[in-house]
Legacy VTK file of the C-alpha trace (Angstrom):
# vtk DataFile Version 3.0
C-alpha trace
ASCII
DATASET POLYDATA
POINTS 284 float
-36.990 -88.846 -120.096
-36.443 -85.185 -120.283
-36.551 -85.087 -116.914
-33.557 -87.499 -117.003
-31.769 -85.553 -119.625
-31.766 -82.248 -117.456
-30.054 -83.421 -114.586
-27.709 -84.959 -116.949
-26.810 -81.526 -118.529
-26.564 -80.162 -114.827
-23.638 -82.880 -113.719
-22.079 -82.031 -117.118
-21.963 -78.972 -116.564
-20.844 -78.689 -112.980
-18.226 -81.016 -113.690
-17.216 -78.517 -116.415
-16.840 -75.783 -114.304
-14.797 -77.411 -111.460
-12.306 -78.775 -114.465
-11.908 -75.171 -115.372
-11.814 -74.290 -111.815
-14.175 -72.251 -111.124
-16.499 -73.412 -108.615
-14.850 -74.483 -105.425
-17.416 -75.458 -103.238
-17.016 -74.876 -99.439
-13.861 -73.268 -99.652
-14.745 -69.940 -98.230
-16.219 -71.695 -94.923
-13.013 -74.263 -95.085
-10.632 -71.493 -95.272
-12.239 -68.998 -92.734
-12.877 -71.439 -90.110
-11.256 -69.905 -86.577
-7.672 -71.669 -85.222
-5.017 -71.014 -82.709
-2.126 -69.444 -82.406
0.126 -71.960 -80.262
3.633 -69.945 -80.055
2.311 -68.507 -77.341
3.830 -68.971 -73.816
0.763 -70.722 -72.223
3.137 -71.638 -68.796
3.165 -68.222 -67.244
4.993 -67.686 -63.628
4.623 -64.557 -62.136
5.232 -63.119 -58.606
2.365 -62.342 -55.738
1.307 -58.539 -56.528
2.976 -57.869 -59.997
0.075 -58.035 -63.097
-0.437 -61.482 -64.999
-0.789 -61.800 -68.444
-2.312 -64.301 -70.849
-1.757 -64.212 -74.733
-4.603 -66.255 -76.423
-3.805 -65.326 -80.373
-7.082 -66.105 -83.004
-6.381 -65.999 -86.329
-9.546 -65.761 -88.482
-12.116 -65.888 -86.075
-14.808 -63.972 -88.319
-18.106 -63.531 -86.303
-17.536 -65.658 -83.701
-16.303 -64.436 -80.309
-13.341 -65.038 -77.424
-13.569 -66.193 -73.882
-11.443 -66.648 -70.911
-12.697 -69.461 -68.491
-11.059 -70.215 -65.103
-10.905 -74.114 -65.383
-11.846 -74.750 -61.414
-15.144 -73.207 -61.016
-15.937 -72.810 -64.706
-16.457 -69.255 -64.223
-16.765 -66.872 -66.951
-14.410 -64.412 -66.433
-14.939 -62.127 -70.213
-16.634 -62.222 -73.059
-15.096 -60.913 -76.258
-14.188 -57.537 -74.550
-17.142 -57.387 -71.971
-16.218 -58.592 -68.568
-18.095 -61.515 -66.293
-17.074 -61.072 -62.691
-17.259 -59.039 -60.121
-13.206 -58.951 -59.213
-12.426 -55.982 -61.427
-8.740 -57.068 -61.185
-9.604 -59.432 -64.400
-9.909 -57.391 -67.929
-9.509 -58.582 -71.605
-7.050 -56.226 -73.289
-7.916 -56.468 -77.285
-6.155 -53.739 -79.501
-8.373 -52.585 -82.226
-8.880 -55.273 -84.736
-6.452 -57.193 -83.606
-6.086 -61.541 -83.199
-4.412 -60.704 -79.563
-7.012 -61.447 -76.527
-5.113 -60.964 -73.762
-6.382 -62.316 -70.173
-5.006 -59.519 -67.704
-4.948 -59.937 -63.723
-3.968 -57.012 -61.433
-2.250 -57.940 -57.866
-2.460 -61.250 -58.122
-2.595 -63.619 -55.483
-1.512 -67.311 -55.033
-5.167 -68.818 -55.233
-5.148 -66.997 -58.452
-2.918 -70.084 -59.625
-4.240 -72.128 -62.060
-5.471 -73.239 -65.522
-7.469 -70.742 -67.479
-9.034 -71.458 -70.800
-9.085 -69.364 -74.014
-12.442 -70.872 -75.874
-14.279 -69.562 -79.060
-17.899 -70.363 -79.736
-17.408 -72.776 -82.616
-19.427 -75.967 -83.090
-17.777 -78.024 -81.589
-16.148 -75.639 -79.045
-12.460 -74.690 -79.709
-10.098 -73.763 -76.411
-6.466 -73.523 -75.687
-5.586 -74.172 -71.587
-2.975 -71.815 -69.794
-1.338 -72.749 -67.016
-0.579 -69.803 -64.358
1.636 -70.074 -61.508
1.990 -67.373 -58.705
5.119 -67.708 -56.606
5.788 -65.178 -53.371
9.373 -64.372 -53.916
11.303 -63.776 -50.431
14.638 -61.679 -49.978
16.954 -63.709 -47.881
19.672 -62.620 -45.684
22.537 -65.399 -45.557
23.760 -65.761 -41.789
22.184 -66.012 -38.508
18.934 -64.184 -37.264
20.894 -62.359 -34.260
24.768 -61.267 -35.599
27.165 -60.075 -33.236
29.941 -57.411 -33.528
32.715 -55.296 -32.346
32.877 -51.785 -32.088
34.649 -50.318 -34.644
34.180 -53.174 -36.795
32.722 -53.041 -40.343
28.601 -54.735 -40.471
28.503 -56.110 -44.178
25.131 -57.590 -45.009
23.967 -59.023 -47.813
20.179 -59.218 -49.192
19.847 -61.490 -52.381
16.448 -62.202 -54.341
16.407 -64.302 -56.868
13.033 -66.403 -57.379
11.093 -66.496 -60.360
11.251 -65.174 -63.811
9.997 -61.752 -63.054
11.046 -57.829 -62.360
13.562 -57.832 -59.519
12.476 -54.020 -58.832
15.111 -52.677 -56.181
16.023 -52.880 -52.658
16.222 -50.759 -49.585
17.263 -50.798 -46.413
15.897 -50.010 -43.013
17.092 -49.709 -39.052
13.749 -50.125 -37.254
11.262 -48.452 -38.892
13.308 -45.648 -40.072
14.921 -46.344 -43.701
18.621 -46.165 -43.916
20.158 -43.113 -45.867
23.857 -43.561 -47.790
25.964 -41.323 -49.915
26.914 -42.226 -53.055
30.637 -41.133 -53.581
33.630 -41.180 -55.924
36.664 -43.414 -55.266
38.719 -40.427 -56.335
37.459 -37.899 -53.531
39.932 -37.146 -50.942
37.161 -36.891 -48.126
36.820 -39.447 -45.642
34.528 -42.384 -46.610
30.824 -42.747 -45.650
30.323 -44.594 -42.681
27.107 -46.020 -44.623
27.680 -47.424 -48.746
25.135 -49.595 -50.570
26.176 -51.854 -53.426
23.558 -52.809 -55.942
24.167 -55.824 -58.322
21.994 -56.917 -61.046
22.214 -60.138 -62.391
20.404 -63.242 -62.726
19.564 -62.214 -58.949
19.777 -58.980 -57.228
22.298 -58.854 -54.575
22.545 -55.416 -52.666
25.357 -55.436 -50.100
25.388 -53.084 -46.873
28.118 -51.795 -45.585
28.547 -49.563 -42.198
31.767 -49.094 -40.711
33.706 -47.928 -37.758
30.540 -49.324 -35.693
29.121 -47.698 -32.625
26.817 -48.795 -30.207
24.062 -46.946 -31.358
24.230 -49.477 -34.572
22.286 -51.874 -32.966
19.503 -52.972 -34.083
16.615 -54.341 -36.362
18.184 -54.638 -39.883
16.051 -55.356 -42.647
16.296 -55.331 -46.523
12.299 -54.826 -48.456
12.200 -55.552 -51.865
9.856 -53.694 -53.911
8.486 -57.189 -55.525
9.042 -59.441 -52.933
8.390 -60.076 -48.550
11.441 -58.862 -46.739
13.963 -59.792 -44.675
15.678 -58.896 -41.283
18.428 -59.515 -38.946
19.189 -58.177 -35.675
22.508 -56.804 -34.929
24.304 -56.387 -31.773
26.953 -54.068 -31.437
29.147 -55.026 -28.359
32.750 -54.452 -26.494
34.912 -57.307 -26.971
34.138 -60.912 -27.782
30.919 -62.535 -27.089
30.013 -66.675 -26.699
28.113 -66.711 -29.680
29.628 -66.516 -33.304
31.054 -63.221 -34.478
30.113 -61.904 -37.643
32.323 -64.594 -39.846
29.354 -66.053 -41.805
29.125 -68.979 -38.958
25.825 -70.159 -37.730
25.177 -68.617 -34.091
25.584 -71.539 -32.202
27.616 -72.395 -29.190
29.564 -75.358 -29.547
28.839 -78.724 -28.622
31.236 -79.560 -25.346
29.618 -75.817 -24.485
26.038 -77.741 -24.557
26.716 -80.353 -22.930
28.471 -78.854 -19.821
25.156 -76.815 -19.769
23.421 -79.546 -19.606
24.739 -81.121 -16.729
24.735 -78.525 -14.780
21.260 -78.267 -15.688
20.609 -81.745 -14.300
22.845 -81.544 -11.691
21.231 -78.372 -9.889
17.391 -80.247 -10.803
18.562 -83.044 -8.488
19.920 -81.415 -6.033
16.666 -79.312 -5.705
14.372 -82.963 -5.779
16.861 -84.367 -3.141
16.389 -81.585 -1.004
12.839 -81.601 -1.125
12.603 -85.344 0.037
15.078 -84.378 2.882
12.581 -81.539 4.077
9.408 -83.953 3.462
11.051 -86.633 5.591
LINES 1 285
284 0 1 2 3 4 5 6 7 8 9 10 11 12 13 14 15 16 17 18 19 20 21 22 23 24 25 26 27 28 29 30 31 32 33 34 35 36 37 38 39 40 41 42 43 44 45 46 47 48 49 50 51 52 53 54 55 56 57 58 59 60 61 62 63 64 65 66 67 68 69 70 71 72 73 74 75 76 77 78 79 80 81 82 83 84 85 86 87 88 89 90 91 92 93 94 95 96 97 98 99 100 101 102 103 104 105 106 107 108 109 110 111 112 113 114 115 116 117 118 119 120 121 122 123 124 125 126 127 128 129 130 131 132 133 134 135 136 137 138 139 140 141 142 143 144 145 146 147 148 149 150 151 152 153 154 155 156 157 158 159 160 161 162 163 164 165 166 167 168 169 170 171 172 173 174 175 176 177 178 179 180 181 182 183 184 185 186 187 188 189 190 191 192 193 194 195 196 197 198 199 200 201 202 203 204 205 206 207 208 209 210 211 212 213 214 215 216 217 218 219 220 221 222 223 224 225 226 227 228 229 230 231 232 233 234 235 236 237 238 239 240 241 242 243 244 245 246 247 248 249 250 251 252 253 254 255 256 257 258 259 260 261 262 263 264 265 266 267 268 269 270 271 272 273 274 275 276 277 278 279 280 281 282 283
């Protein structure tokens, strides 16, 4: 009976204390337990070469610890701020008691591309999946490969690069292997103008224009424009006296036209016959 009586008094009393709120039970573990961050970009494009990073933000994670998977082999890539591999271009980048684990990747490449998970060692396991996408961003030069034109003309060529949401860096130009110097100069001076300008544009793209005038034969040439993040491109001009079958530099394709082709062509035929005919004759 006393017995009975005690644990009586004890519900009482607990009951007591919770009305006057002060015991709370499991509220510490409740309130400390580890979560996410989720405005976080977690669909991350980035360019072949230029570093890769992934924000994984956790708030209140107390004793337990951060790590970055790579989803296809399940390979541990860190550790809280120890790292698993063997490819030193992976590294966890954690400011000093900060929620920020950040998944960097030098040079990446496009196998690189993939889903990578940000897991904490809670029972049951907590992660957060990033996708990572690695594009190879390629200047292009508008026109045909092989450009053709006059001798005292003016060669305008145009590089644009434009892929990806990324660092355009800057452009530059080479003849050959040998890169192609220009003067900058004021519209207001009196001297002649360069032979040689560059015009730089940044915008949503970068568009650099090159400009050569009063063209001499000694212009021809390999002409390519190499991006600092991003494969180049080229085009080969020929400097020549007078006109030439294929297209002038007017932005057309270089391609001879079609009544051009097809006289070609027969004569083509025409001289294949003659040569089988003649062969029979000698056989016979």
């Amino acid at each position: 009976m006393k017995g009975g009586l005690c644990v009586f008094v004890v519900i009482v009393l607990g009951f007591f204390n919770e009305s006057q709120g002060t015991a709370h039970y499991g509220e510490d573990s409740v309130g400390s337990f580890p979560y996410f961050e989720y405005n976080v970009p977690r669909n991350v494009t980035t360019v072949v070469g230029q570093t890769a990073f992934l924000h994984c933000r956790v708030e209140q994670l107390g004793d337990k610890a951060v790590s970055w998977i790579r989803k296809r082999d399940l390979h541990i890539l860190t550790a809280g701020i120890l790292t698993y591999t063997s490819d030193q271009r992976f590294q966890v980048i954690r400011p000093d008691k900060s929620e920020n684990w950040t998944l960097q990747i030098k040079f990446p490449q496009e196998r690189d591309a993939g889903i990578y998970e940000c897991q904490v060692n809670t029972e049951p396991k907590m992660s957060l999946a990033f996708q990572l996408n690695i594009v190879e961003a390629k200047a292009h030069i508008p026109g045909p490969a092989d450009l053709y034109v006059k001798t005292g003309s003016t060669l305008s060529l145009t590089c644009i690069l434009s892929q990806g949401p990324h660092d355009l860096g800057t452009i530059f130009w080479y003849k050959g292997p040998n890169i192609i110097e220009y003067k900058e100069t004021d519209d207001n001076e009196l001297e002649e103008p360069p032979r040689i300008r560059l015009r730089t544009e940044w915008t949503e793209q970068l568009t650099s224009r090159l400009l050569v005038e009063r063209l001499l034969p000694g212009d021809s040439g390999n002409y390519s424009c190499v991006p600092t993040m991003a494969a180049p491109a080229a085009v080969h001009v020929h400097v020549i006296n007078g006109e030439h079958p294929a297209a002038m530099q007017h932005g057309n394709a270089n391609t001879a036209s079609p009544c051009a082709l097809s006289v070609n062509l027969l004569i083509s035929l025409y001289c294949t016959l003659a040569t089988f005919y003649t062969a029979v004759d000698g056989y016979r």
